[in-house]
N, C-alpha and C positions, 0 to 999 in steps of 0.2 A: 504494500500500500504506500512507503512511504517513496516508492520510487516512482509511482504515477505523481503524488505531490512535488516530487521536485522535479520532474518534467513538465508539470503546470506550471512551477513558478520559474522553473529556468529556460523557457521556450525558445530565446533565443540563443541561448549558448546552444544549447541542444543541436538547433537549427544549421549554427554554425558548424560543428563538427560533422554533422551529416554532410553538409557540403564539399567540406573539404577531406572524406569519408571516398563519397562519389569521385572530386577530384584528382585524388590520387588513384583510387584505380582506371579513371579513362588514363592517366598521365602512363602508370602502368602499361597499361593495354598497347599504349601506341608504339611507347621505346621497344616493343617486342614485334612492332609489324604490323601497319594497320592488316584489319580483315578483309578478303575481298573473295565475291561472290565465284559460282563456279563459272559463271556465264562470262561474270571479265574477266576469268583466268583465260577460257576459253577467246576471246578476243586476243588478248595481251600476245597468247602463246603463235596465234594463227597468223598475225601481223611480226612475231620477233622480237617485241617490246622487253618479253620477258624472256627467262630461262625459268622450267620450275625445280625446283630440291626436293628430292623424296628423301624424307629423314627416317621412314621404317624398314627394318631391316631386309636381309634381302631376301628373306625366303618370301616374307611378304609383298616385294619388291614385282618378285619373278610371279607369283600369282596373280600380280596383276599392276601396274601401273598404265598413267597416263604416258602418251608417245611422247617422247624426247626428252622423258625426265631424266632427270641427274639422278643417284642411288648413292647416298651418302650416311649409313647408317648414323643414328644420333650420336652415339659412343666413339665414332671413331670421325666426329666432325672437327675436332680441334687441333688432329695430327692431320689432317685432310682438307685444311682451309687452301692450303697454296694450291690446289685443280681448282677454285674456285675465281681465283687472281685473273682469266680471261674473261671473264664475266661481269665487271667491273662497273659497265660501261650500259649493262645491262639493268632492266629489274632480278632479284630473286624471289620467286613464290616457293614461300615452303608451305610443305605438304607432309602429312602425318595420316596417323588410322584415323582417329575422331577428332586433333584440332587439339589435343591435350598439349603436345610437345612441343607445338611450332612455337608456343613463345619463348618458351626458351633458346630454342635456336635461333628465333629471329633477334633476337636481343644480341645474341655472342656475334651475332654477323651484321646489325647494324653497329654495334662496338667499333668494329673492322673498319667501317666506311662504306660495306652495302647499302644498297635501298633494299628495303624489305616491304613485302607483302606475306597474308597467313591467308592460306586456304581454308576458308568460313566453312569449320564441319569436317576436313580432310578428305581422307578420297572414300570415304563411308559416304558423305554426302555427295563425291564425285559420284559414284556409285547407286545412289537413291536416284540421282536425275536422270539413272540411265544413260549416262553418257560414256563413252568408248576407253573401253582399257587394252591394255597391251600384256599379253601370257610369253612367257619364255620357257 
């Protein structure tokens, strides 16, 4: 009870922390890569705009990725930055199973001086829209 009462009588500090709550994780969010949909990956990658990074591993890789992705599992992304130094120049979208892991990677690669993008959903949501994977 007495923490409904001092939510009544502190509504604005309250208010404030909530904001600055929200603020830091959109701030969050972004330093890892803005999100972006499957439709403008699909653009980005058709035009060259972009390169995309598949960060799960490869057996999941070889089951199925999108065409002309890069295969970089997430564990071995930090001894494996330099294949990524042609790309520069480029966007990178990473892509993951469900969109859990891309910000971490996307964070250590905008670190670097990447532009980063996060595939909204990873390639589960590639995969819900029904759109075309590549088997090896």
């Amino acid at each position: 009870m007495d923490f409904f009462v001092f939510i009544s009588e502190q509504w604005i500090l309250v208010s404030v922390l909530l904001v600055l709550i929200y603020l830091f994780a959109i701030n969050e969010r972004i330093k890892s890569g803005k999100p972006i949909s499957v439709h403008a990956v699909t653009r980005m990658l058709n035009s060259e705009e972009a390169v995309l990074l598949d960060v799960r591993d490869s057996k999941e890789f070889k089951s199925g990725h999108i065409a002309g992705a890069l295969n970089i599992p997430q564990a071995k992304l930090q001894d494996k930055l330099s294949e990524l130094d042609r790309y520069r120049e480029k966007v990178i979208i990473v892509a993951d199973k469900v969109g859990q892991q891309a910000g971490a990677v996307g964070r250590k690669l905008q670190q670097q001086g990447f532009q980063v993008f996060r595939l909204t959903g990873g390639m589960m949501e590639w995969q819900n829209q029904n759109l075309p994977v590549v088997k090896n």
